[in-house]
Jmol script that loads the backbone (N, CA, C; Angstrom):
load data "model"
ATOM      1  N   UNK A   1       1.982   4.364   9.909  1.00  0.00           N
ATOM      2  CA  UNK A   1       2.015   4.996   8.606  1.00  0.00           C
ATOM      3  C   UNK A   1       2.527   6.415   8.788  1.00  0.00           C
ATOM      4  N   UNK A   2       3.714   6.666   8.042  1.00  0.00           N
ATOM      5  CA  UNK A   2       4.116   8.129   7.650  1.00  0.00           C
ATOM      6  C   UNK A   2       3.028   9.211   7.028  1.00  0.00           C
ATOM      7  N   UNK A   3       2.723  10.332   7.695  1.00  0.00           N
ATOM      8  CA  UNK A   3       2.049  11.165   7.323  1.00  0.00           C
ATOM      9  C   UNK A   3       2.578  12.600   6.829  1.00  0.00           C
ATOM     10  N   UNK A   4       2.946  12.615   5.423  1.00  0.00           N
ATOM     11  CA  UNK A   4       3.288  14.037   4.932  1.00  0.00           C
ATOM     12  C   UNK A   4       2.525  14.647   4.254  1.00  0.00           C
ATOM     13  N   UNK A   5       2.608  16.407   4.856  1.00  0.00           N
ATOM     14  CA  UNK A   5       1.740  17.084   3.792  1.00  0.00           C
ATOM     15  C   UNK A   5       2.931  17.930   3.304  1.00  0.00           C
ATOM     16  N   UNK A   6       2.247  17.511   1.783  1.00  0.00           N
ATOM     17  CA  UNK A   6       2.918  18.252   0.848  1.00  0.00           C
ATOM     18  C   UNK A   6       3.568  19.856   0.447  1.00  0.00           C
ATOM     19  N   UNK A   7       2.491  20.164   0.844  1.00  0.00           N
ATOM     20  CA  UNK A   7       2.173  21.924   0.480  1.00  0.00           C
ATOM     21  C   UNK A   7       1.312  22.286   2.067  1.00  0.00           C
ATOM     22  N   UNK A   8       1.026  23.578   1.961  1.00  0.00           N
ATOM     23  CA  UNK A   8       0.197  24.138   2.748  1.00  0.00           C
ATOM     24  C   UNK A   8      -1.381  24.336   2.762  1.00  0.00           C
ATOM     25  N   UNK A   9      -1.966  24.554   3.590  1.00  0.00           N
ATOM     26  CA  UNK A   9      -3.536  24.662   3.354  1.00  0.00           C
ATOM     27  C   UNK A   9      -4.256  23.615   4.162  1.00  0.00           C
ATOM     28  N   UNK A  10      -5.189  23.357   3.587  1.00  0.00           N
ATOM     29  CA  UNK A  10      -6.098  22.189   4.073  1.00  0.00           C
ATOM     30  C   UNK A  10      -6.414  20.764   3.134  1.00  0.00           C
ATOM     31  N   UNK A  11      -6.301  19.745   3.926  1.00  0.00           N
ATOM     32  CA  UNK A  11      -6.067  18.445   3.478  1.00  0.00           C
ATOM     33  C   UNK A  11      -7.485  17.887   3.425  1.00  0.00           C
ATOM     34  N   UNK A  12      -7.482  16.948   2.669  1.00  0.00           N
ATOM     35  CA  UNK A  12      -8.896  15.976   2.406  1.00  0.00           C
ATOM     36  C   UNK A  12      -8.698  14.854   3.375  1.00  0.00           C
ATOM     37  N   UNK A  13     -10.064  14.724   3.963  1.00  0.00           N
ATOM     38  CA  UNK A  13      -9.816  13.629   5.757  1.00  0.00           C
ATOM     39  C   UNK A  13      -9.571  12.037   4.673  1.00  0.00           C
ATOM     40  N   UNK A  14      -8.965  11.786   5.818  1.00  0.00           N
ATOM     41  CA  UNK A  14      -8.668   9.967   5.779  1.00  0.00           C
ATOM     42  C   UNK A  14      -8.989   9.485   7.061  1.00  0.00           C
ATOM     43  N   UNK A  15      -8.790   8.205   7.325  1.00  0.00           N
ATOM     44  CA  UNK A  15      -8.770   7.265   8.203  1.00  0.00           C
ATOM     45  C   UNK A  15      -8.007   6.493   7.812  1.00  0.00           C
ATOM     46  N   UNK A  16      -7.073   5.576   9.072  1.00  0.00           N
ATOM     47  CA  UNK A  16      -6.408   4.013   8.485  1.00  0.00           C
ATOM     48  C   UNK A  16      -6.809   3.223   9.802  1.00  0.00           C
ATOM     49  N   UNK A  17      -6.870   2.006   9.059  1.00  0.00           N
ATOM     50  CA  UNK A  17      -7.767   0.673   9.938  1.00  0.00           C
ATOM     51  C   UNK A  17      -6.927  -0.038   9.429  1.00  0.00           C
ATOM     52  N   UNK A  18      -5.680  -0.712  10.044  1.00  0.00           N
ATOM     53  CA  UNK A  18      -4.721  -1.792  10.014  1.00  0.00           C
ATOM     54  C   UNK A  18      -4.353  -1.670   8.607  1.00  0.00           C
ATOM     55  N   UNK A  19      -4.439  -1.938   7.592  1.00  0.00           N
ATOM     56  CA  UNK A  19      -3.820  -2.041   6.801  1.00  0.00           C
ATOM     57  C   UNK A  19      -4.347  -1.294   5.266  1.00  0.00           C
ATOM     58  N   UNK A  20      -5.565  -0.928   5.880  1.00  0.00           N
ATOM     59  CA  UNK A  20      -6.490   0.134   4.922  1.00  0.00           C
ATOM     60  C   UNK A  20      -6.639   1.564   4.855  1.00  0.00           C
ATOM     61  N   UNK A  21      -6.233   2.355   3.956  1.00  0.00           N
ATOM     62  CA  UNK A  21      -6.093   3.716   4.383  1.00  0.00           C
ATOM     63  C   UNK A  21      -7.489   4.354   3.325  1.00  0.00           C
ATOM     64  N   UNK A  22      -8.535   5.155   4.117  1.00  0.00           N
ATOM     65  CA  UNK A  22      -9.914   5.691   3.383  1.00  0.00           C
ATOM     66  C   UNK A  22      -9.241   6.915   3.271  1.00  0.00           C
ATOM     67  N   UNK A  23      -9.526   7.704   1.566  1.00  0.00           N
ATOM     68  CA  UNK A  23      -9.088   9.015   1.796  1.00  0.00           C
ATOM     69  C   UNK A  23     -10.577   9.543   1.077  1.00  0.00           C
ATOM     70  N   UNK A  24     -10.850  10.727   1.554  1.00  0.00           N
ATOM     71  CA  UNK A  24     -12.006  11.301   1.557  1.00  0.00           C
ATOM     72  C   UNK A  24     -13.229  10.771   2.002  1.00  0.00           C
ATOM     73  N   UNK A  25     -14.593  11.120   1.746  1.00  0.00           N
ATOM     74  CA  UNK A  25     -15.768  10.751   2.721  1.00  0.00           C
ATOM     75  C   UNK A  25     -16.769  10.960   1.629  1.00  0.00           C
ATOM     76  N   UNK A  26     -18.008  10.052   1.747  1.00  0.00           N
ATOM     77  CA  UNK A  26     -19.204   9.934   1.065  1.00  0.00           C
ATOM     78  C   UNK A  26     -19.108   9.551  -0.450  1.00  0.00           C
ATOM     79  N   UNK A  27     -18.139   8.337  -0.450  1.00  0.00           N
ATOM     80  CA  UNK A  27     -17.885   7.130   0.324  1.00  0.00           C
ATOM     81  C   UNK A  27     -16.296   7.141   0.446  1.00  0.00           C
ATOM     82  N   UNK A  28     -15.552   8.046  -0.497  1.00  0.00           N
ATOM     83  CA  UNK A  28     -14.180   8.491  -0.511  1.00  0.00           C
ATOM     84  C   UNK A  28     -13.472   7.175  -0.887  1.00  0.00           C
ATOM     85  N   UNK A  29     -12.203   6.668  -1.647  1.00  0.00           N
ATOM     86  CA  UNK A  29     -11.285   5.977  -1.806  1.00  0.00           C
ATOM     87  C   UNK A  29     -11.064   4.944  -0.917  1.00  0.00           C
ATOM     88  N   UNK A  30     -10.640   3.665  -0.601  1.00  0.00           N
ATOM     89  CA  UNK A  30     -10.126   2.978   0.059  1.00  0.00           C
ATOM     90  C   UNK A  30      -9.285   2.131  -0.860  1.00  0.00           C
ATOM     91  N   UNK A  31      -8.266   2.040   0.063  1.00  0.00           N
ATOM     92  CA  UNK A  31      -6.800   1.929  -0.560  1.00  0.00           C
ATOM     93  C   UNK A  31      -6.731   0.426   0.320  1.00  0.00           C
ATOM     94  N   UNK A  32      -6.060  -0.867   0.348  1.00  0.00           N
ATOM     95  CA  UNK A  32      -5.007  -1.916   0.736  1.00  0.00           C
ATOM     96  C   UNK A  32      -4.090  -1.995   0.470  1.00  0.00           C
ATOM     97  N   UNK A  33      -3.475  -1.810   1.176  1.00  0.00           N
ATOM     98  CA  UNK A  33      -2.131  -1.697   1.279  1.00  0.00           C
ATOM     99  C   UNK A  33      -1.650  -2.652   0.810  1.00  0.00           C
ATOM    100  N   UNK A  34      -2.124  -3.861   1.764  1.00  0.00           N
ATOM    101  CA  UNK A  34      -1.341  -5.663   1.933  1.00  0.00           C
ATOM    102  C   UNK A  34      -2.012  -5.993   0.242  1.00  0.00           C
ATOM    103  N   UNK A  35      -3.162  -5.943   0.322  1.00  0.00           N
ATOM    104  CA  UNK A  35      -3.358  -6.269  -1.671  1.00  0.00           C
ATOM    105  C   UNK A  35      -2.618  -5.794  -2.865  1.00  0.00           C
ATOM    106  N   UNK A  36      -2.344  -4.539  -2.560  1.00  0.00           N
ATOM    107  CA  UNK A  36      -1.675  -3.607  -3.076  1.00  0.00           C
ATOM    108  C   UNK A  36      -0.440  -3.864  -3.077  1.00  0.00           C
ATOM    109  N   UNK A  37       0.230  -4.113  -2.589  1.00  0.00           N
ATOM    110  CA  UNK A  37       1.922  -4.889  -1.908  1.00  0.00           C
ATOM    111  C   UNK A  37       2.459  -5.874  -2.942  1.00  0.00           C
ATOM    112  N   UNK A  38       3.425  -5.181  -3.859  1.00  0.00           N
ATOM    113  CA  UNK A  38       3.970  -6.391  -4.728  1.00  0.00           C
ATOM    114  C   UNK A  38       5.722  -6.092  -4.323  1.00  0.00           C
ATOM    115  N   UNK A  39       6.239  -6.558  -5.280  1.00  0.00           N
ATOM    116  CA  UNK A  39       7.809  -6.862  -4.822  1.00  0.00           C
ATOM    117  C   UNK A  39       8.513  -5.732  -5.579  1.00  0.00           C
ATOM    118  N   UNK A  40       8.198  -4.950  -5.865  1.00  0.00           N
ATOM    119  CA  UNK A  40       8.474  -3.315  -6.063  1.00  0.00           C
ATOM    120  C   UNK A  40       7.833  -1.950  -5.362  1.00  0.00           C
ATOM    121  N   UNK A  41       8.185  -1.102  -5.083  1.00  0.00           N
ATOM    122  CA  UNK A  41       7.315   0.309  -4.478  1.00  0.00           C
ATOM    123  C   UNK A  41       6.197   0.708  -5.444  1.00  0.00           C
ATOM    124  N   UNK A  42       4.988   0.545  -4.772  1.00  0.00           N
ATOM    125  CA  UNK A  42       3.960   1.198  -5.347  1.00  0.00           C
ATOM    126  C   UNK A  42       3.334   2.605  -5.155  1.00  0.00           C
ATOM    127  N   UNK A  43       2.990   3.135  -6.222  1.00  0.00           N
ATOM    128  CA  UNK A  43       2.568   4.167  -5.337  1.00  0.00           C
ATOM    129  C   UNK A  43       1.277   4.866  -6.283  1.00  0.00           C
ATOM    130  N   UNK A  44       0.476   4.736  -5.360  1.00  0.00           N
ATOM    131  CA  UNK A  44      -1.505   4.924  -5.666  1.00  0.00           C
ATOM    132  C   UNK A  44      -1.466   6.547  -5.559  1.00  0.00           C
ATOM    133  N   UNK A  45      -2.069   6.894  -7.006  1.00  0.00           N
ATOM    134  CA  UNK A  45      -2.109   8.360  -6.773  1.00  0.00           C
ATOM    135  C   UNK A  45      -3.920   8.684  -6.590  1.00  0.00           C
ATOM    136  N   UNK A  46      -4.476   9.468  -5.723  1.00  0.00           N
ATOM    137  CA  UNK A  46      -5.670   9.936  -5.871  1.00  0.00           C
ATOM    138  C   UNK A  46      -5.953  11.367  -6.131  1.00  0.00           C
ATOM    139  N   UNK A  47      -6.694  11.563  -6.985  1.00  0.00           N
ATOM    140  CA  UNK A  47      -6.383  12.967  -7.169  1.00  0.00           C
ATOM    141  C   UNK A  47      -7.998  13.437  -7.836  1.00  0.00           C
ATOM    142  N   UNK A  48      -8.702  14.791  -7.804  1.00  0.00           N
ATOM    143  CA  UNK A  48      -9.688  15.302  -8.668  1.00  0.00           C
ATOM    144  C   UNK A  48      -9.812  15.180  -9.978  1.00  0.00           C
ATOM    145  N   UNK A  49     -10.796  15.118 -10.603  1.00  0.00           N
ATOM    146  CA  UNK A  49     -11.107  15.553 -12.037  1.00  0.00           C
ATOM    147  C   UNK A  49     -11.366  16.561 -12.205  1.00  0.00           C
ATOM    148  N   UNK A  50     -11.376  16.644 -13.545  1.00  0.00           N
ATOM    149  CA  UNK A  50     -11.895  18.364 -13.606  1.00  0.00           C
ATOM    150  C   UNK A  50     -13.461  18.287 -13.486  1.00  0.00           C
ATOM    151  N   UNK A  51     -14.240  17.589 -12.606  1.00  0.00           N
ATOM    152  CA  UNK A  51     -15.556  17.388 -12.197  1.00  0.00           C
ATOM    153  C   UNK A  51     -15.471  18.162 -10.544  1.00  0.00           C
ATOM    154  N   UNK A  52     -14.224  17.790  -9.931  1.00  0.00           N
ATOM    155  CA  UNK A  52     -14.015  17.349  -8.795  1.00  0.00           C
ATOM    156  C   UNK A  52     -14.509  16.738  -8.204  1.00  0.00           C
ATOM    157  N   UNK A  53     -14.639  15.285  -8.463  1.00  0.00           N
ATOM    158  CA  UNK A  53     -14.817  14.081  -8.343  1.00  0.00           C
ATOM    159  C   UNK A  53     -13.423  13.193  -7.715  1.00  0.00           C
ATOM    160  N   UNK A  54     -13.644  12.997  -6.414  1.00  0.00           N
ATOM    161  CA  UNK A  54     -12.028  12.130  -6.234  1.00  0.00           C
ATOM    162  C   UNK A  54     -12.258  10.768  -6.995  1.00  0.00           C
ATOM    163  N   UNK A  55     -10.507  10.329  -7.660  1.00  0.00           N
ATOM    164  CA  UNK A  55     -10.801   9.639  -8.506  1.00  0.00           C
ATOM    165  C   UNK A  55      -9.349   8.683  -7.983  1.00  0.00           C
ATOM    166  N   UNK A  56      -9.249   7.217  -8.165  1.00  0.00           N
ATOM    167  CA  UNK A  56      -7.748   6.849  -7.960  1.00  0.00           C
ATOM    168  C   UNK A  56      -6.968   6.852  -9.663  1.00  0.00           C
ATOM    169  N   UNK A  57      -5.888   7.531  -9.730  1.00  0.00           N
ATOM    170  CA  UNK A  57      -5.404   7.834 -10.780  1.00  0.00           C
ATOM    171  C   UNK A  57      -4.878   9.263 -10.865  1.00  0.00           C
ATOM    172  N   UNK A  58      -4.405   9.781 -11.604  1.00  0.00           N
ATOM    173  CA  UNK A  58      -4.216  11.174 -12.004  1.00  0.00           C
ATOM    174  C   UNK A  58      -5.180  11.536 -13.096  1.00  0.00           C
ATOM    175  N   UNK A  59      -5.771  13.276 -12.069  1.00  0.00           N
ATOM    176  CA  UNK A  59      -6.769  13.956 -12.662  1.00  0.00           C
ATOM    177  C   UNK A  59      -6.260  14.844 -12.375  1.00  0.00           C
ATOM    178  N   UNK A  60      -6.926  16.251 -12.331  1.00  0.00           N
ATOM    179  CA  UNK A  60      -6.393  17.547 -12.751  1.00  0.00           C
ATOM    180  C   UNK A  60      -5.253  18.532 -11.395  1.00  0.00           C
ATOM    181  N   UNK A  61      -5.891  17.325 -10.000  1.00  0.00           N
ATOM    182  CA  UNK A  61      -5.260  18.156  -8.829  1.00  0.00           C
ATOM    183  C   UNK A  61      -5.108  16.772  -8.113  1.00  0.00           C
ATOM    184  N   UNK A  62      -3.867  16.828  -7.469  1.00  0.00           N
ATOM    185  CA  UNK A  62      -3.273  15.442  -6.514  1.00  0.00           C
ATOM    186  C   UNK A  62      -3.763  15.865  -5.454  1.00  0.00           C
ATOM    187  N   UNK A  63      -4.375  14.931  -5.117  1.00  0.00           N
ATOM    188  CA  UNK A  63      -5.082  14.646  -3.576  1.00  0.00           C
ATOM    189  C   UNK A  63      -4.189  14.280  -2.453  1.00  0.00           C
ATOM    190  N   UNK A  64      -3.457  12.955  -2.889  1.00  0.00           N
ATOM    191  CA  UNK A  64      -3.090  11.916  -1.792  1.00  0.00           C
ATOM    192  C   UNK A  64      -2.258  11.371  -3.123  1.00  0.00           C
ATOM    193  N   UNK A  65      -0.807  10.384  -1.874  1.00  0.00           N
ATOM    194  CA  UNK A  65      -0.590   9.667  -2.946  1.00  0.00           C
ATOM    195  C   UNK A  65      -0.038   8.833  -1.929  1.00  0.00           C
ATOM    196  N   UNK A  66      -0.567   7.525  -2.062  1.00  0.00           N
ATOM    197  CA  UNK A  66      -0.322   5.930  -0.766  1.00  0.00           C
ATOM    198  C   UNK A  66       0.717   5.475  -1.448  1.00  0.00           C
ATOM    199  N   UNK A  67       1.929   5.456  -0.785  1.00  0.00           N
ATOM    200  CA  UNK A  67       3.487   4.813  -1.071  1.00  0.00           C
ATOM    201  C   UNK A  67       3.541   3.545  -0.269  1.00  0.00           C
ATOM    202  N   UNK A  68       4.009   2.740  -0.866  1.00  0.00           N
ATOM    203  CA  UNK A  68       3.829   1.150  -0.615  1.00  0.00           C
ATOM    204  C   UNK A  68       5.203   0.678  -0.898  1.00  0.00           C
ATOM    205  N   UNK A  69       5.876   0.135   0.232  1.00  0.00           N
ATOM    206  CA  UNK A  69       7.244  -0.371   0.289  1.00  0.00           C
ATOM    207  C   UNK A  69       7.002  -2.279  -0.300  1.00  0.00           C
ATOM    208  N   UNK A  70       8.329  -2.584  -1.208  1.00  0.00           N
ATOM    209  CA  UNK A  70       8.278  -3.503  -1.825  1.00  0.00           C
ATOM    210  C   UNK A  70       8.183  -4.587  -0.113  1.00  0.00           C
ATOM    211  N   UNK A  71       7.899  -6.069  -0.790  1.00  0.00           N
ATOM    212  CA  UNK A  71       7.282  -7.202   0.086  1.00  0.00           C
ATOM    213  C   UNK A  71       8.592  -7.218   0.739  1.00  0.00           C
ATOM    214  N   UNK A  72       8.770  -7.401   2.011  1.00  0.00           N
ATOM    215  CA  UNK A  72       9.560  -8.267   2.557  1.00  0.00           C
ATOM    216  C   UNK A  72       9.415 -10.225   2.669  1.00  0.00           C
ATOM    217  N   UNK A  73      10.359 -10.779   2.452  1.00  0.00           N
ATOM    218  CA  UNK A  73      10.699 -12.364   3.011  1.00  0.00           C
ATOM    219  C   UNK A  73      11.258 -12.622   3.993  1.00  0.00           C
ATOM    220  N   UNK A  74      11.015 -14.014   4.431  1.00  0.00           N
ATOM    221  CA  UNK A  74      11.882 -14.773   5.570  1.00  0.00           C
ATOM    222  C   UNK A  74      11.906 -16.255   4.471  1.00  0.00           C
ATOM    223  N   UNK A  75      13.053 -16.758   4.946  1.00  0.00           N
ATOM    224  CA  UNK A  75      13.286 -18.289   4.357  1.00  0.00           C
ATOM    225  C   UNK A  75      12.859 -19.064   5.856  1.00  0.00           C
ATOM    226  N   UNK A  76      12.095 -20.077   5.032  1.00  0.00           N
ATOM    227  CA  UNK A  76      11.206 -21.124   6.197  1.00  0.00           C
ATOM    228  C   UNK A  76      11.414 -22.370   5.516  1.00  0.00           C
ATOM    229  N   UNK A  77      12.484 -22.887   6.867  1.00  0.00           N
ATOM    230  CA  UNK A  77      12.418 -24.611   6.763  1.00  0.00           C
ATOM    231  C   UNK A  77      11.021 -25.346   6.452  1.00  0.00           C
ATOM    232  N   UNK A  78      11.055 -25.758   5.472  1.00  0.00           N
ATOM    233  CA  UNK A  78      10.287 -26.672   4.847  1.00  0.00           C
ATOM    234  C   UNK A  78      10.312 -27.893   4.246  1.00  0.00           C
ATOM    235  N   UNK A  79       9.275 -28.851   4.700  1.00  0.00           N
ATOM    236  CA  UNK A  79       9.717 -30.580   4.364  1.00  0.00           C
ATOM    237  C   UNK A  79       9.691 -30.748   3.284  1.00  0.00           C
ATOM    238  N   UNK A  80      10.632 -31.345   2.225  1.00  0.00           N
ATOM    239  CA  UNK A  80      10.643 -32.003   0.871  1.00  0.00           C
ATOM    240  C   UNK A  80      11.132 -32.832   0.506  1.00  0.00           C
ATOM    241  N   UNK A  81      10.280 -33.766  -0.414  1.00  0.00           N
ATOM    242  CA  UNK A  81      10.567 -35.468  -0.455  1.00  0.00           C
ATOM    243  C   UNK A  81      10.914 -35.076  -2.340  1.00  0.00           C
ATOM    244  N   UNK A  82      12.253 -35.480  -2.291  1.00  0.00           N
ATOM    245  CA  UNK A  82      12.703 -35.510  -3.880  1.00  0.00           C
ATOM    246  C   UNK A  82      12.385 -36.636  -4.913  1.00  0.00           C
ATOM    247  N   UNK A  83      12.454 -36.405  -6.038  1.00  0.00           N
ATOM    248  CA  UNK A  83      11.717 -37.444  -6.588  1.00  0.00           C
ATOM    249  C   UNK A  83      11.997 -38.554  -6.592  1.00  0.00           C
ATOM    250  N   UNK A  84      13.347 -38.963  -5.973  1.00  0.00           N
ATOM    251  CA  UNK A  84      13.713 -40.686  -5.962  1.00  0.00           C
ATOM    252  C   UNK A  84      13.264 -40.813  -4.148  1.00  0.00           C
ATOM    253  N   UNK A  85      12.322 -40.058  -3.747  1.00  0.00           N
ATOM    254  CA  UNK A  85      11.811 -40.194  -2.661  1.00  0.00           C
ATOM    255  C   UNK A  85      12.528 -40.270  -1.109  1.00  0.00           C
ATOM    256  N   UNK A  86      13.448 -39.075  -1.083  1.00  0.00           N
ATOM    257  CA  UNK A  86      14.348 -39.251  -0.344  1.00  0.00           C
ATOM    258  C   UNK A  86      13.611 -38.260   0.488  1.00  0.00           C
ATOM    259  N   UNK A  87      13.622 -37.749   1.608  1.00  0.00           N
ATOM    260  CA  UNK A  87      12.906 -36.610   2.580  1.00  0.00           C
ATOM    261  C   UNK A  87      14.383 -35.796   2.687  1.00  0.00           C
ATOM    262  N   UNK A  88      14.367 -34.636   2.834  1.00  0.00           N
ATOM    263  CA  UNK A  88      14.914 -33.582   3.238  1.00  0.00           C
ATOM    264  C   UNK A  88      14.024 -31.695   3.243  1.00  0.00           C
ATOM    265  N   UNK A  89      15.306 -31.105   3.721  1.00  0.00           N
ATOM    266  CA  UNK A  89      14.296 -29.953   3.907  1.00  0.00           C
ATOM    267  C   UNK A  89      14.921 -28.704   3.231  1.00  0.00           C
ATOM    268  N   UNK A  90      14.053 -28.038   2.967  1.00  0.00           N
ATOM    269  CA  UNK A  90      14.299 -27.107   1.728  1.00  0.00           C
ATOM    270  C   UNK A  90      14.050 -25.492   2.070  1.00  0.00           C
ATOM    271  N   UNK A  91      14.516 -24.611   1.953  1.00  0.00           N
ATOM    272  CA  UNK A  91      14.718 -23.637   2.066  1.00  0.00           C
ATOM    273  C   UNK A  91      13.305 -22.782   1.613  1.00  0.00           C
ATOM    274  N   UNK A  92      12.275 -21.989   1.827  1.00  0.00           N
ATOM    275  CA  UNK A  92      11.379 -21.578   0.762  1.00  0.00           C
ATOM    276  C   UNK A  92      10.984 -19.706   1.522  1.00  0.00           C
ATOM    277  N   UNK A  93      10.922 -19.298   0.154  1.00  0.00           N
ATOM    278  CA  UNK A  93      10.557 -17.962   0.577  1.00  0.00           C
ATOM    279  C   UNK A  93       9.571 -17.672   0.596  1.00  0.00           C
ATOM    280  N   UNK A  94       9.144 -16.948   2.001  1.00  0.00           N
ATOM    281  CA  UNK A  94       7.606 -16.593   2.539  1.00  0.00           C
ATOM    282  C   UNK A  94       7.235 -15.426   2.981  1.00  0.00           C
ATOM    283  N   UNK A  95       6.939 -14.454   2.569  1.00  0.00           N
ATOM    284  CA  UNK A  95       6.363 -12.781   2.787  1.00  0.00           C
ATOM    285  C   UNK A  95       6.174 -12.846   3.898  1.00  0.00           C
ATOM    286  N   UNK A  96       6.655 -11.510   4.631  1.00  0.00           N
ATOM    287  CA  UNK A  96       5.895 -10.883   5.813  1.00  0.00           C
ATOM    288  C   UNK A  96       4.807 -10.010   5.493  1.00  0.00           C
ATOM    289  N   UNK A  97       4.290 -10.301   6.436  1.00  0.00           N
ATOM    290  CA  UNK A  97       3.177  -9.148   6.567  1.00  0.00           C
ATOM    291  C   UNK A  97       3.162  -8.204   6.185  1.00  0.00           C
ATOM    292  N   UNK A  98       2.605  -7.183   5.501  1.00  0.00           N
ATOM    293  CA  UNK A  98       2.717  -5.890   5.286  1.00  0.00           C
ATOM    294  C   UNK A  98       3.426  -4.512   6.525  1.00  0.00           C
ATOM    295  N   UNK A  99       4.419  -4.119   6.739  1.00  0.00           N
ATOM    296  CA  UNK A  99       4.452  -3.336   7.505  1.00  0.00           C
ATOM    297  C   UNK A  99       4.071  -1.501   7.247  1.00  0.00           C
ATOM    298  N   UNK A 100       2.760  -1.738   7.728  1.00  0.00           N
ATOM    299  CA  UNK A 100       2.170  -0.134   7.945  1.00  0.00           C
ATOM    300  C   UNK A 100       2.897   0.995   8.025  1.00  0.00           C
ATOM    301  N   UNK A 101       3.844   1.063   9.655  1.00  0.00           N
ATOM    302  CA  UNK A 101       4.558   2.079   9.470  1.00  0.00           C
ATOM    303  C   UNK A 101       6.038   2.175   8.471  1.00  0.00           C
ATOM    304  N   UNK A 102       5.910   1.375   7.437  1.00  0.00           N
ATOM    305  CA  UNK A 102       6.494   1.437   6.303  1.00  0.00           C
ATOM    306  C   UNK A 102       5.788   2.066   5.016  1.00  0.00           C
ATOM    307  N   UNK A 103       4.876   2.150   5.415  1.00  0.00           N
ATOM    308  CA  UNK A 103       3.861   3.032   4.568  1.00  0.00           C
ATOM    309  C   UNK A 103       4.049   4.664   4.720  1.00  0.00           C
ATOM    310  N   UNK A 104       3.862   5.308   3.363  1.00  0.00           N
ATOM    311  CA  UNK A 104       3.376   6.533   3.727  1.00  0.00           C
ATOM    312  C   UNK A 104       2.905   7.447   3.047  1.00  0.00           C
ATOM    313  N   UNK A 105       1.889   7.787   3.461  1.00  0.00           N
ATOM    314  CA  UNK A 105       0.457   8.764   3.134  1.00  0.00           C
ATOM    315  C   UNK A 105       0.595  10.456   2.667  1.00  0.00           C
ATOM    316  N   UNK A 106       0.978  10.750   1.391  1.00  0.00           N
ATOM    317  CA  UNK A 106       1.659  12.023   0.981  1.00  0.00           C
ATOM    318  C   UNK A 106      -0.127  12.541   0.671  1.00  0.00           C
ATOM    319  N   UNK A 107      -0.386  14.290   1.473  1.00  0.00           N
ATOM    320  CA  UNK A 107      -1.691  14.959   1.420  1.00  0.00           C
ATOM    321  C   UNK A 107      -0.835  16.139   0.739  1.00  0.00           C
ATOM    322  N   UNK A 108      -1.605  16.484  -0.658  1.00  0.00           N
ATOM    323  CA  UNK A 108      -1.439  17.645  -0.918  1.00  0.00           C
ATOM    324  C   UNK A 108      -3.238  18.729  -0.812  1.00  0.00           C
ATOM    325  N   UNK A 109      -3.096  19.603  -0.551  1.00  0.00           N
ATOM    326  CA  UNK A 109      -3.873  20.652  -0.274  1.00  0.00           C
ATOM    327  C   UNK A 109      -4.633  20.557  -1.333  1.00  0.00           C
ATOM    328  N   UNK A 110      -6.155  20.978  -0.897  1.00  0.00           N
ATOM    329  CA  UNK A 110      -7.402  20.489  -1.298  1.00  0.00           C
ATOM    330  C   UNK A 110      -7.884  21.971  -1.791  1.00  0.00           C
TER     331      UNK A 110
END
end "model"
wireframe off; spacefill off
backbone 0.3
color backbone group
């Protein structure tokens, strides 16, 4: 995972565990990436309220914001029997995995 800070100062802690990125503590945000992962760029903003309360969404100050690259495919030979029952094999599209360091983790100053 790409790690940029935005601005200067001091950042709010995270952790990432394979495919999960925690931003803040007690109990702080947790983000999935791979759940999160559709066939366009996503991108999860976390940010304060005017409580300062971290919140996922836009509130009064951007925290973090988790950028999520659209799904990748592979085409996978696959068996298919047509309806006058003939067998052949068919082309079908199947997601990869989420790739992490395709991810990346924008910290703006806390």
């Amino acid at each position: 995972m790409k790690i940029t800070n935005m601005n200067s100062g001091n950042y709010i802690p995270f952790a990432i565990n394979g495919s999960t990125v925690v931003v803040g503590t007690n109990p702080g945000i947790t983000v999935d990436m791979a759940a999160s992962q559709t066939d366009a760029w996503v991108t999860i903003d976390l940010s304060h309220d005017a409580s300062g309360n971290l919140i996922k969404g836009v509130g009064t100050k951007y925290v973090a914001n988790v950028i999520i690259p659209p799904k990748s495919y592979k085409l996978v030979d696959t068996p298919y029997t047509g309806p006058d029952g003939t067998a052949t094999t068919i082309k079908v599209k199947q997601a990869l995995p989420l790739n992490v360091s395709a991810c990346t983790l924008q910290l703006w100053s806390v």
